[in-house]
C-alpha positions, 0 to 999 in steps of 0.5 A, a space after each residue: 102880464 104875459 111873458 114874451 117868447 124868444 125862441 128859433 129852430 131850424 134845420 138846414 146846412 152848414 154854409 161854412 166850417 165854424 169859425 172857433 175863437 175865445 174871448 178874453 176869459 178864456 170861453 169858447 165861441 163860434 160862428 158859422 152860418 146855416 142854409 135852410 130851404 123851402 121849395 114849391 110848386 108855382 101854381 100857375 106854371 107848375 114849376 118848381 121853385 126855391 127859396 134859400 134863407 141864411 142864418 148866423 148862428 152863435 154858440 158859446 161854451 162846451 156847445 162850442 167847443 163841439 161845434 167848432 170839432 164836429 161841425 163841418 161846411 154842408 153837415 146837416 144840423 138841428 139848432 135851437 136858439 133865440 133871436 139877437 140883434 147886435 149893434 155895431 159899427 163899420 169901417 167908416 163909422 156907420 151903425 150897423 144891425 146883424 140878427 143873429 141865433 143864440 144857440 142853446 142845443 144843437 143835433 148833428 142829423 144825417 150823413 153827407 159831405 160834411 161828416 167830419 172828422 179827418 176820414 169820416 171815422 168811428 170818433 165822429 160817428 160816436 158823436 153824432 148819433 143823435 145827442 144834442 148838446 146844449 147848456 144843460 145837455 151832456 157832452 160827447 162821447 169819449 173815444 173810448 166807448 165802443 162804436 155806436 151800432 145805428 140799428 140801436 138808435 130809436 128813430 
């Protein structure tokens, strides 16, 4: 019998600078939320038209440790998850259902306002020269390698 498949990817922006807590055990976790947007042409008008979609996304471990550093509001981000839906209840007793990204791999992508870092400086800009991280990917590079040269970057 054939297996399912559970697997999201977007693109899009930080709505708000990541929230970073630890559980119990010590385990990293983050949550921040991504915009993504699709326009159009209205086909009898002509106009242009908008549509913007919010996820939440999780992460947990060393991918969120890097997220909750680098990732700030309006930053351009790739994420690679799967769907969850969790079950809770709120203040007066009521189930709730938030679905939610399960990241697994993250790419920081492009410049712009939320760049990060506490001047947009060389640490960030080493760590987002288009690594991903994830579960089984490598971690940051560290303040000691020199400054990444963007004409070397193969895209």
């Amino acid at each position: 019998m054939a297996r399912g498949v559970n697997k999201a990817i977007i693109i899009g922006n930080c709505g708000r600078d990541p929230e970073l807590r630890h559980t119990a055990g010590g385990v990293a976790v983050v949550n921040l939320s991504v915009a993504t947007t699709e326009s159009w042409r209205d086909k009898q008008t002509g106009e242009k038209k908008e549509s913007t979609e919010w996820h939440n996304i999780t992460m947990f471990g060393k991918l969120a440790e890097i997220a909750g550093e680098y990732l700030k509001k309006g930053r351009t981000v790739y994420i690679e998850g799967r769907l969850q839906t969790r079950k809770w209840q709120d203040k007066d007793g009521q189930d709730r259902y938030t679905t939610e990204i399960v990241a697994s791999d993250m790419q920081m992508l492009g410049g712009g306002e939320g760049r990060g870092g506490p001047s947009g400086g060389d640490d960030y800009r080493k760590a987002s020269g288009g690594t991903v991280w994830g579960s089984d990917r490598s971690a940051p590079p560290s303040s000691q390698d020199g400054p990444l040269d963007f004409d070397d970057v193969p895209f």
